[in-house]
C-alpha positions in Angstrom: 51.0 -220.9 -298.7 52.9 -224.5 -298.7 53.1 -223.6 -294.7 49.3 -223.9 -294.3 49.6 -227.7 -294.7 51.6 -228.2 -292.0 48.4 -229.2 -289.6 47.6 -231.9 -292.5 50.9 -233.7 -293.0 49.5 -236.8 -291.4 46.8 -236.8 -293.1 48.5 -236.0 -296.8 50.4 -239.5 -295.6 47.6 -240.8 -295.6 46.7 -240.1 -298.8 49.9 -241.4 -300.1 50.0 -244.4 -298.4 46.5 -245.6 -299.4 47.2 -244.4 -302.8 50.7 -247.2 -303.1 48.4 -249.6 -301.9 45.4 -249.2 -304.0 47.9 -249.1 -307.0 49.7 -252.4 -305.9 46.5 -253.9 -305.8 45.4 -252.1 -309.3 48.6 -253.5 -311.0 48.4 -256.8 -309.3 45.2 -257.2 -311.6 46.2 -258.2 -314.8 48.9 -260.0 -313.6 46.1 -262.4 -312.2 44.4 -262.3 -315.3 47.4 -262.9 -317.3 47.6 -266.5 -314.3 44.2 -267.3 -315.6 44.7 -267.0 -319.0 48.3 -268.5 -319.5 48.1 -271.2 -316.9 44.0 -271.3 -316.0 42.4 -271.3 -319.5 45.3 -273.2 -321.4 45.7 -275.9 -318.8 42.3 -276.3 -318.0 42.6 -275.9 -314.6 39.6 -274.8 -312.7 40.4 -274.7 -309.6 43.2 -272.4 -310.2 41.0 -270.7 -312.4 38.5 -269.8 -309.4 40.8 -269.3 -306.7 42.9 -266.7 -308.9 39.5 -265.1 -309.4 38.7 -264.6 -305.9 41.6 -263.1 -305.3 41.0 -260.4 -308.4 38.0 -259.5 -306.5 39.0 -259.2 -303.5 42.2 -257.0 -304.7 39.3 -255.0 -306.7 36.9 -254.1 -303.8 40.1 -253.3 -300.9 41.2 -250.9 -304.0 37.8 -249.7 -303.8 37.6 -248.8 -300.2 41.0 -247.6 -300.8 40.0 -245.5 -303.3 37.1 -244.3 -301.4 39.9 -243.6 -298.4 42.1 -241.0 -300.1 38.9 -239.3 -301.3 38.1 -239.1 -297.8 41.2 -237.5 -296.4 42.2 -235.2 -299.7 38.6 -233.5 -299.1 39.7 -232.9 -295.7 42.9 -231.5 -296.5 41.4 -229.5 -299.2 38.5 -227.9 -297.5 40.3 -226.8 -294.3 43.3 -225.9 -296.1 40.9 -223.5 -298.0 39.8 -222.5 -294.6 42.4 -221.7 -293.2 43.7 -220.0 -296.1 40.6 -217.9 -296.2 40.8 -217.2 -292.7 44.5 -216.1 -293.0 43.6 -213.7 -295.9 40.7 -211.7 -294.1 42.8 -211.7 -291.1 45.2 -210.2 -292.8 43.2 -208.0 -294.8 41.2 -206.5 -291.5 45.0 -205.0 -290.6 45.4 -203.1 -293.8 45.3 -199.2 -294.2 42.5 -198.0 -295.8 45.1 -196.4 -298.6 45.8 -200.5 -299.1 42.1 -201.3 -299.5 42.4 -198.4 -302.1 45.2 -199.7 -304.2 43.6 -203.1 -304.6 40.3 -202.8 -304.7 37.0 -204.0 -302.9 35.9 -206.0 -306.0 39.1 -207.4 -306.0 39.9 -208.5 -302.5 36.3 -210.0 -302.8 37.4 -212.5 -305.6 41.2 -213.1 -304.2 39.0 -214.2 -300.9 36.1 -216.4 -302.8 37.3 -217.2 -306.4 40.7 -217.7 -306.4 41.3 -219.9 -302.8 38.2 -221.9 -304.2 40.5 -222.0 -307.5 43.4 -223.4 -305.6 41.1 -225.8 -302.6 39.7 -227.6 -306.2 43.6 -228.2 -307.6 45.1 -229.5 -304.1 42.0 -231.6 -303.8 42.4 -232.8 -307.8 46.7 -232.7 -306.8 45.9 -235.0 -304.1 43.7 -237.6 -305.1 45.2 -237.9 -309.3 48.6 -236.2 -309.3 50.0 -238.3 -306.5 48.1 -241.3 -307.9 49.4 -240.7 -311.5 53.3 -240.6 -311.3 53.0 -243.8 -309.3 50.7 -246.1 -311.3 52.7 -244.2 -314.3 56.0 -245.8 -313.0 54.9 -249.2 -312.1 52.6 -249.5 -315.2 56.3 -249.1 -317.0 58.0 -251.3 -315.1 55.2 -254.4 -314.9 55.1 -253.7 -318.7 58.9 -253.8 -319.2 58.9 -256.9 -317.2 56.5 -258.5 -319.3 57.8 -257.6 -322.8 61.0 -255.4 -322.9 60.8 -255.6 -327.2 57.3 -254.9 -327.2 57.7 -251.9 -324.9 59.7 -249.8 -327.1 56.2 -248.7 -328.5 56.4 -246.3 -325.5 59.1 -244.7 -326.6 56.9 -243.0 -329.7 53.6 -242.2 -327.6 55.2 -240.4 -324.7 57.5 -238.0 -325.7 54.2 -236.9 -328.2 51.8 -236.8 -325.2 54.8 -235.1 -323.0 55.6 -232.2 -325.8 51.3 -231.8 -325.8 51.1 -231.7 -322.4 54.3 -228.5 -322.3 53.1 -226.8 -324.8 49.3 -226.3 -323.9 50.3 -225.6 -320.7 52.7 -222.6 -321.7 50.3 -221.1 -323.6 47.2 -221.4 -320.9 49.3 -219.8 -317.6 48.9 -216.2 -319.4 45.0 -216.8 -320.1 44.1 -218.2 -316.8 45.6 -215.1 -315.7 43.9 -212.6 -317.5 40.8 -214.3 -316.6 40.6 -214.2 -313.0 41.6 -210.2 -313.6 38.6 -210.5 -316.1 36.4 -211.9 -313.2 37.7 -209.2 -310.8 36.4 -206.6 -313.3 33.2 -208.5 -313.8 32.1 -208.8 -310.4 33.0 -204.9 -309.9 30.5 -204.1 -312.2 28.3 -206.5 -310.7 28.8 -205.0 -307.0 28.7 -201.5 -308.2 25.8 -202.0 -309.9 23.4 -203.7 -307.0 25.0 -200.8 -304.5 24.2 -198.3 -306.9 20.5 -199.5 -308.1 18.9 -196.0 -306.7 21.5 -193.8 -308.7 21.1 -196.2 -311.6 17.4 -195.6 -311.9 17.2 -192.0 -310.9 19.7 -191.0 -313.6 17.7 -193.8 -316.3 21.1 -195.3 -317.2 20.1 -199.1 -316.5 21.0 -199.8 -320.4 24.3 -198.0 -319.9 24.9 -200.4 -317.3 23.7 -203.4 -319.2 26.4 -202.4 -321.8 28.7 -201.6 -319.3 28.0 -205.3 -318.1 27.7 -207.0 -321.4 30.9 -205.9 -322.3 32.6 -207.5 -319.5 31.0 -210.7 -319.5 31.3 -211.1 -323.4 35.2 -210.3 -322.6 35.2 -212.7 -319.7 33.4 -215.1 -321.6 35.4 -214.7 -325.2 38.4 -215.4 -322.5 37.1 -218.2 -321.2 36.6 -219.7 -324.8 40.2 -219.3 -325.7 41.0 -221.4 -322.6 38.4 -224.0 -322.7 39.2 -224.8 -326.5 43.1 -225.2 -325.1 41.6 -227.8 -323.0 39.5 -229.3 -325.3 43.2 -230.1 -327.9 44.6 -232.2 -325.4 41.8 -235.0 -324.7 41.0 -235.9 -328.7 45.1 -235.9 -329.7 45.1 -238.2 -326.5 42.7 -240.6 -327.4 44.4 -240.8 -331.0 47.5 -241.4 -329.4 46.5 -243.8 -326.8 44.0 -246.0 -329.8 46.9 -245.9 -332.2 49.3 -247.4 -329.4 46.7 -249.9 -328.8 46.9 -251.0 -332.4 50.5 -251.1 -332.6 50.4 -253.3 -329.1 48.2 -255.2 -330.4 49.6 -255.3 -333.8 53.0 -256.3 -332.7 52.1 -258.7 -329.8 50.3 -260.7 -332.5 53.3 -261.5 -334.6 55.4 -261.7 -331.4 52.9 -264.5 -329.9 53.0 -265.8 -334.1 56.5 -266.5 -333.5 56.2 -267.9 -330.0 57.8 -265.5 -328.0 54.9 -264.1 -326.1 51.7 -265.3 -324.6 48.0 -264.4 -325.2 47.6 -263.8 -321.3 51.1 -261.4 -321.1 49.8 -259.5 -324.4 46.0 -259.3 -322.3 48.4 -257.6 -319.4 50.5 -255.6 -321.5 48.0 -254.1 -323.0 45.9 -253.2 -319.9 49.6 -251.8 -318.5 49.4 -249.3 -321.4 46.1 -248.3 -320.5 47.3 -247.6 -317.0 50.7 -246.0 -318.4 48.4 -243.6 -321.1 45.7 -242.9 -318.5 47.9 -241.6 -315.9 49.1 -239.2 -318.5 46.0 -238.3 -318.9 45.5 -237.5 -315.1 48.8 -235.7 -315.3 47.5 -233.9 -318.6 44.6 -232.5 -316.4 46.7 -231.6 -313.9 49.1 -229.6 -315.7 46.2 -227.9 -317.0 44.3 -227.2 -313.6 47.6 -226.1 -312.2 48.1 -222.8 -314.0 44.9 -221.3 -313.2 46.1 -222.1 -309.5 49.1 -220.8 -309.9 47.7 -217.5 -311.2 45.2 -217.4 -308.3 47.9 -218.4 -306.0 50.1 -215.5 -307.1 46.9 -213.2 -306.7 46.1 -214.6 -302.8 50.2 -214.1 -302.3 50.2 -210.5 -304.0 47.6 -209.9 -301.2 49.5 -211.9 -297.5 52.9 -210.5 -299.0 51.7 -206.9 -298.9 52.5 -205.5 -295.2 50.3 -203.5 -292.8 51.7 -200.0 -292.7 49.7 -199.3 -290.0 51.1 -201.5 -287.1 51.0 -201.2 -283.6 54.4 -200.3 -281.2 56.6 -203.2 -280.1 56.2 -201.2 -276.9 53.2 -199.3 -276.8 52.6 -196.7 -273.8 49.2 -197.0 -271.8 47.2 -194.0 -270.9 45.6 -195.2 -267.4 43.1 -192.2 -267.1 42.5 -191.1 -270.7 40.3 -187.6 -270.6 40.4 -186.9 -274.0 42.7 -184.3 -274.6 43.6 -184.0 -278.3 46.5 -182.1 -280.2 47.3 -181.6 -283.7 51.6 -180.8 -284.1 52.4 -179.4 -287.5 50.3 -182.0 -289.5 50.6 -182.6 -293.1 49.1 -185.6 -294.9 48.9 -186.7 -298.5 47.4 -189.5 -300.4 49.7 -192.4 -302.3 50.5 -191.0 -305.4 49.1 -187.1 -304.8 50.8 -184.6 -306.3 50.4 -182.2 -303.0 49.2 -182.9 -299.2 45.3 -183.1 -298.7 46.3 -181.5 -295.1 49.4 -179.2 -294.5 51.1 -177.9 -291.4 47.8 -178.7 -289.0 48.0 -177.5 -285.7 45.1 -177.1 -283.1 44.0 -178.4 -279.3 40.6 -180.0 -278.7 39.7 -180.1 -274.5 37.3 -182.5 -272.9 33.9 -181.0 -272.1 34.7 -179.1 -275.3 32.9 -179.3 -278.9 35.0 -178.6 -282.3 33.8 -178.3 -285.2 35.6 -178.1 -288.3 34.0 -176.4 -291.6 35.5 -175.8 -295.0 34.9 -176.0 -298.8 34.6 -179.5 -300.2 37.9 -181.5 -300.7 39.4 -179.2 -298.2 40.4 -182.4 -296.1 37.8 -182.1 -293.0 37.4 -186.4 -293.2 40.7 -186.9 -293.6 41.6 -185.0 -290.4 39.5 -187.0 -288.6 40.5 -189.9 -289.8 44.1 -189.4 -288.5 43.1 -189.2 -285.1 41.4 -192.9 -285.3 45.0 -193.9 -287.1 43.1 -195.0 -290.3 46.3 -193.1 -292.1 49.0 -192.6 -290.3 50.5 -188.9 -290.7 53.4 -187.8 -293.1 54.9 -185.0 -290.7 54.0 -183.9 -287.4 51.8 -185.7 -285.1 48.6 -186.6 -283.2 48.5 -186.5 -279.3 45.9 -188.4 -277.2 46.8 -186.9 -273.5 50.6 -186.4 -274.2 51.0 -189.4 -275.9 51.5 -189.7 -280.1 48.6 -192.0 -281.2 51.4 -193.9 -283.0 52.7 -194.9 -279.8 49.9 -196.5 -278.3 48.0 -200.0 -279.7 45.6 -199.4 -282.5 43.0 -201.3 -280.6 43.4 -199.2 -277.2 43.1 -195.8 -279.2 40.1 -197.1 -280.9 38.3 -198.2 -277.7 38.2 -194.7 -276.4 36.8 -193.7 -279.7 33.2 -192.7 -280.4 33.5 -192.7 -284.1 30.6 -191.8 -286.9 31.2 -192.0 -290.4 30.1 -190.0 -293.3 28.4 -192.8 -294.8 26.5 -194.6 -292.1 27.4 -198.2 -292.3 25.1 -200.8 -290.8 24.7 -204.5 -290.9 22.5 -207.0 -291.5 20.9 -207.8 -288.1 18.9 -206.5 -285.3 19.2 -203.1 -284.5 20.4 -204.4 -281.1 23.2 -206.1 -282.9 24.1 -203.0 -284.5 24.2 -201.2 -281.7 26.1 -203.6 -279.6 28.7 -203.4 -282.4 29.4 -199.8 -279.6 29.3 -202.4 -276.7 29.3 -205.6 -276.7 27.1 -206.0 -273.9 25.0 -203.6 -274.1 21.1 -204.1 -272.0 18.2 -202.9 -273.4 18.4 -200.3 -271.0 21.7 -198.9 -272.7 20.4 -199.4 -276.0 17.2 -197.3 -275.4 19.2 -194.6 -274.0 21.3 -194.1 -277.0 18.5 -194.4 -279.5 16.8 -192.0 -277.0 19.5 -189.5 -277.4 20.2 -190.0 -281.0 16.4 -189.0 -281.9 15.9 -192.4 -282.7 13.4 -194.0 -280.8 10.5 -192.9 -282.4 11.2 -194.6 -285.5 12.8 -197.6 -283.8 9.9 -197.9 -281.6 7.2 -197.5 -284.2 8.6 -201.2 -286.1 6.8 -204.2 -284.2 9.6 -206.0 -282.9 10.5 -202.6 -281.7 15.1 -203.1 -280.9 14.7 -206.0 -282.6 13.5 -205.5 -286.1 15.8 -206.3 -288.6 18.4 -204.5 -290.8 18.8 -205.7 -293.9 22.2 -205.1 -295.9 23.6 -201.8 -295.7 20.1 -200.5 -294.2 18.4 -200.8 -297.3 15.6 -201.0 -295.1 16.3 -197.3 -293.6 15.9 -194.2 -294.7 19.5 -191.7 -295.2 18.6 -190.2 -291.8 17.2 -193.1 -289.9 20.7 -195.1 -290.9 22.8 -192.5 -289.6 20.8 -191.5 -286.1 21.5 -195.3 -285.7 24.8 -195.1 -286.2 25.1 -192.0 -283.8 23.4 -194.0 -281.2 26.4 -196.9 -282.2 28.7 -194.7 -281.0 27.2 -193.2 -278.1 25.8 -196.5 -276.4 30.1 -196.7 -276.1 30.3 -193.8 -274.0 33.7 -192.8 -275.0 36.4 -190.2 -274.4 36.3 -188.7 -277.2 33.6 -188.3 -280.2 34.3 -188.3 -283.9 31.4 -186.6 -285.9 32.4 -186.9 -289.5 29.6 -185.1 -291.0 26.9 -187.1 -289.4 24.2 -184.6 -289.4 24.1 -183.8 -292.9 20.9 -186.1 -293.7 19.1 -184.4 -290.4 16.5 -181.6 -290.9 17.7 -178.6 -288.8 15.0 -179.2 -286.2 15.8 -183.0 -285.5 19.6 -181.8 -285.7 19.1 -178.9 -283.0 17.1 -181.6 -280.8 20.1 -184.1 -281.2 23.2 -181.7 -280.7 21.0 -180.4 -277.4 20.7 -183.9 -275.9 24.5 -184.3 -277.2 25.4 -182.0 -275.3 23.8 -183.3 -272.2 25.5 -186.8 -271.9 28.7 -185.7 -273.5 29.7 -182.7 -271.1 33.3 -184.9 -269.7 33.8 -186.0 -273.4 36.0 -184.2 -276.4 33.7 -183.9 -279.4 35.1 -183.3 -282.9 33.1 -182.8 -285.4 32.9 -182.2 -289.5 30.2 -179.9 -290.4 28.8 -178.7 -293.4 25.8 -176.1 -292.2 26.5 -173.5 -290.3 24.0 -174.3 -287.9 25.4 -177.3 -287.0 29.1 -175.9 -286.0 27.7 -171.9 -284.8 27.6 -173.2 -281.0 30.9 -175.4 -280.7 33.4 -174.0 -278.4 35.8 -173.4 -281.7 35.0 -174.0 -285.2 38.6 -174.5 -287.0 38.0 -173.2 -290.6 39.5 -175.6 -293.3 40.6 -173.9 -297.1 42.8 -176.5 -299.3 44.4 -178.2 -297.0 45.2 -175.5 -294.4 43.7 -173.9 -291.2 42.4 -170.4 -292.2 41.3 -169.9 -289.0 40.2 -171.2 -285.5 37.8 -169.5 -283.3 33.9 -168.7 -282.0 31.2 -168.6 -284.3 31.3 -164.7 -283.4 34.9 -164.2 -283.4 35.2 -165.9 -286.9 32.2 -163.9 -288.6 33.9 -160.6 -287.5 37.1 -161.3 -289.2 37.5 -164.4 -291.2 36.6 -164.0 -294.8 36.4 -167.6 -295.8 33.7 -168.3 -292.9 31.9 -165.3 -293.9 31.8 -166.6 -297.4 30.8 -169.8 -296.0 27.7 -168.4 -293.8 26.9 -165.6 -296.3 26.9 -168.6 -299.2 24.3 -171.1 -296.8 22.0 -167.8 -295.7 22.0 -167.2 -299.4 20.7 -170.6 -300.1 18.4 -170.8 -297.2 16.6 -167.4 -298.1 16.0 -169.0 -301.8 14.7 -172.1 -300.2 
């Protein structure tokens, strides 16, 4: 992450360099006021007195502006460091496999992005303006105060080995909390998130006090956590202050007799002493440092857990280009399985799909209908076997130019806050209105759409709370037609449709897709009974592939199938 910097050495000089010179200036001070004292005051000399004191405030407001300086520039670095960070890790993120999203974790990808670079931007800002300002007013408080008194010094020698061994041991003991808490906040905000997505099923199934347990629980843990670390933090400040007021006495203590028996002077004890306030209050600033720095190291370790982990899914170093793609799919002995599965979800797939042609695949739940579809888009890449696009393994080609040729509906319609023009032109970018009502036109949408007052325009809010199950997923049909691609993927994208609205949409389908290869998942009957082949999924494996009529006459699983759905329709 040290790399991200780069852009900001000049800047990081900056800091340093206006950091020396406010600390020159800071230790120049009670060197002047030790001048006024030992030769101003006891000399009566006013003139020295004033001039000396014009020059204290003058060092005092240029180490103000100086001050204000390296504020200036270690927000900078900070902030777009955090940026760029931030940047780097969705980036990276966007390239992952959806098996990788899996293993992580939403809830967790969501804190590594927010919490913890927020956790680290705070430390390099703190790093930046204290840390580099501690070590150096720490070593030239120790040298000035050396200079002034080398006896009197040896004081030091008892106060910082006590504030060092304080400083070591708290932080040993906070690295494995600070840890546990951010994993603490992951599982907090899961709750959270699953929670406000899940409201509906919350409510329906009256378990909003088992969720306010649930979340209870979590934030009592996170909190109880929390505690533990806080109450680490609070040790160090009080022992501090002991040690740095009982160093006072003994300065004070001892510079007394030494000035008794002539060998020091009030003005050099004034300095001293004001030197061990500098020396003691940079380890202080080092103190909170060494405290901050765990909890960045354990998001650090988090973010870097996250840009270490590589793509599996990565495009050819020398892809092929299909210049006329039709749309002409073919499974090869497929077999996929999920990380960690104990068998493949598909096994030994093997089929053809044809432009101008529609197939549908049925099956029993689980039986891996999604999945197969989602190997044709590359969202998985297959175990054995492989996919062709027109002759040419989807692995072989750039991610980006199979997707573009890819009409693709999910299961779960996905929409975004927006317009419903934005949402469409997520298809095309540049979709016209033209375009747009076309596709809504063909997706059985525009009623509804044109019913709402600002008519393309009207809002989406988040995740179409604002839609109905079937309104959210004409519009995402219409998404994927307004591309007008080579192929179609329908992953069960009809399943919130009443059979009349369905039978109107696969009609006007059928009409604008006639060059186009249409796949699609289907869980009625209805839907699949007039694709050119159904391809009959059971556990993994084709049990057959064929017309609606050739299938009924000597498949048993699609007979159980049909005879199961007329079963449940007659009931209905």
């Amino acid at each position: 992450m040290l790399k991200t910097l780069k852009p900001y050495r000049w800047q990081i000089g900056a800091v340093i360099l206006l950091t020396l010179a406010g600390i020159l200036l800071e230790l120049l001070l009670p060197t002047l006021m030790a001048n006024v004292v030992d030769i101003g005051i006891v000399n009566g000399d006013i003139p020295y007195i004033i001039k000396t004191g014009v020059y204290m405030i003058l060092s005092a407001l240029a180490a103000v502006f100086l001050t204000v300086g390296v504020s200036f520039f270690a927000s900078r670095v900070a902030l777009g460091f955090g940026k760029d960070v931030r940047r780097s890790l969705f980036v990276h993120v966007e390239s992952f496999s959806l098996q990788a999203f899996e293993k992580i974790g939403t809830a967790s990808l969501i804190t590594r992005t927010t919490n913890d670079i927020k956790q680290v931007q705070d430390v390099l800002n703190m790093v930046l303006r204290m840390m580099t300002r501690a070590p150096l007013m720490l070593v030239g408080g120790i040298i000035l105060a050396v200079t002034r008194d080398p006896g009197l010094s040896l004081i030091f020698l008892a106060a910082l080995p006590i504030l060092a061994l304080l400083i070591f041991v708290i932080s040993r003991k906070a690295i494995p909390l600070f840890v546990s808490l951010q994993k603490k906040t992951d599982r907090l905000n899961l709750i959270v998130r699953e929670n406000l997505t899940g409201i509906r099923v919350v409510r329906a199934f009256n378990k909003v006090n088992f969720e306010k347990n649930r979340f209870n629980t979590a934030n009592e843990d996170f909190r109880d956590t929390g505690i533990k670390v806080n109450k680490l933090m609070a040790l160090i400040f009080p022992v501090m202050m002991i040690v740095m007021n009982f160093t006072s006495i003994a300065i004070v203590w001892f510079g007394a007799i030494r000035i008794d028996n002539g060998l020091l002077q009030v003005g050099n004890l004034m300095a001293f002493l004001q030197y061990a306030m500098m020396i003691l209050f940079s380890l202080i600033m080092l103190s909170m440092g060494f405290i901050m720095i765990p909890r960045a190291q354990a998001s650090v370790k988090r973010i870097n857990e996250v840009l270490n982990m590589e793509a599996e899914i990565v495009d050819p170093e020398n892809p092929r280009e299909i210049a006329n793609m039709r749309g002409y799919v073919e499974f090869k002995n497929v077999s996929f399985r999920y990380e960690g599965a104990e068998k493949p979800v598909l096994e030994n797939i093997t089929f053809k799909a044809q432009p101008g042609e529609t197939t549908a695949i049925i099956g029993s739940t689980g039986s891996g209908k999604s999945t197969l579809i989602k190997l044709i888009s590359r969202f998985y890449d297959v175990e054995d076997g492989a996919v062709f696009i027109d002759g040419v393994n989807v692995n072989e080609m750039t991610q980006q130019a199979l997707r573009n040729k890819i009409g693709y509906v999910p299961q779960q319609a996905s929409l975004f806050s927006g317009t419903i023009t934005d949402n469409l032109q997520y298809g095309k970018e540049d979709a016209n209105d033209e375009e747009i009502m076309d596709a809504l036109e063909t997706a059985q949408a525009i009623d509804f759409v044109m019913e709402k007052e600002e008519g393309i325009h009207a809002k989406i809010e988040q995740a179409g709370a604002n839609l109905s199950g079937g309104q959210k997923q004409r519009l995402s049909i219409a998404r994927a037609l307004i591309r007008k691609p080579e192929i179609y993927l329908f992953d069960d994208s009809f399943s919130a449709l009443d059979y009349k609205t369905d039978a109107k949409l696969r009609a006007a389908l059928k009409q604008i897709t006639e060059h186009a290869t249409i796949i699609l998942v289907a869980q009625r009957v209805s839907t699949a009974i007039n694709a050119d082949q159904i391809i009959v999924l059971n556990e993994g494996k084709i049990a057959g592939i064929g017309t609606h009529r050739e299938l009924l006459a000597d498949n048993k699983i699609y007979q159980e199938i049909v005879s199961s759905q007329r079963t449940e329709e007659e009931g209905a």
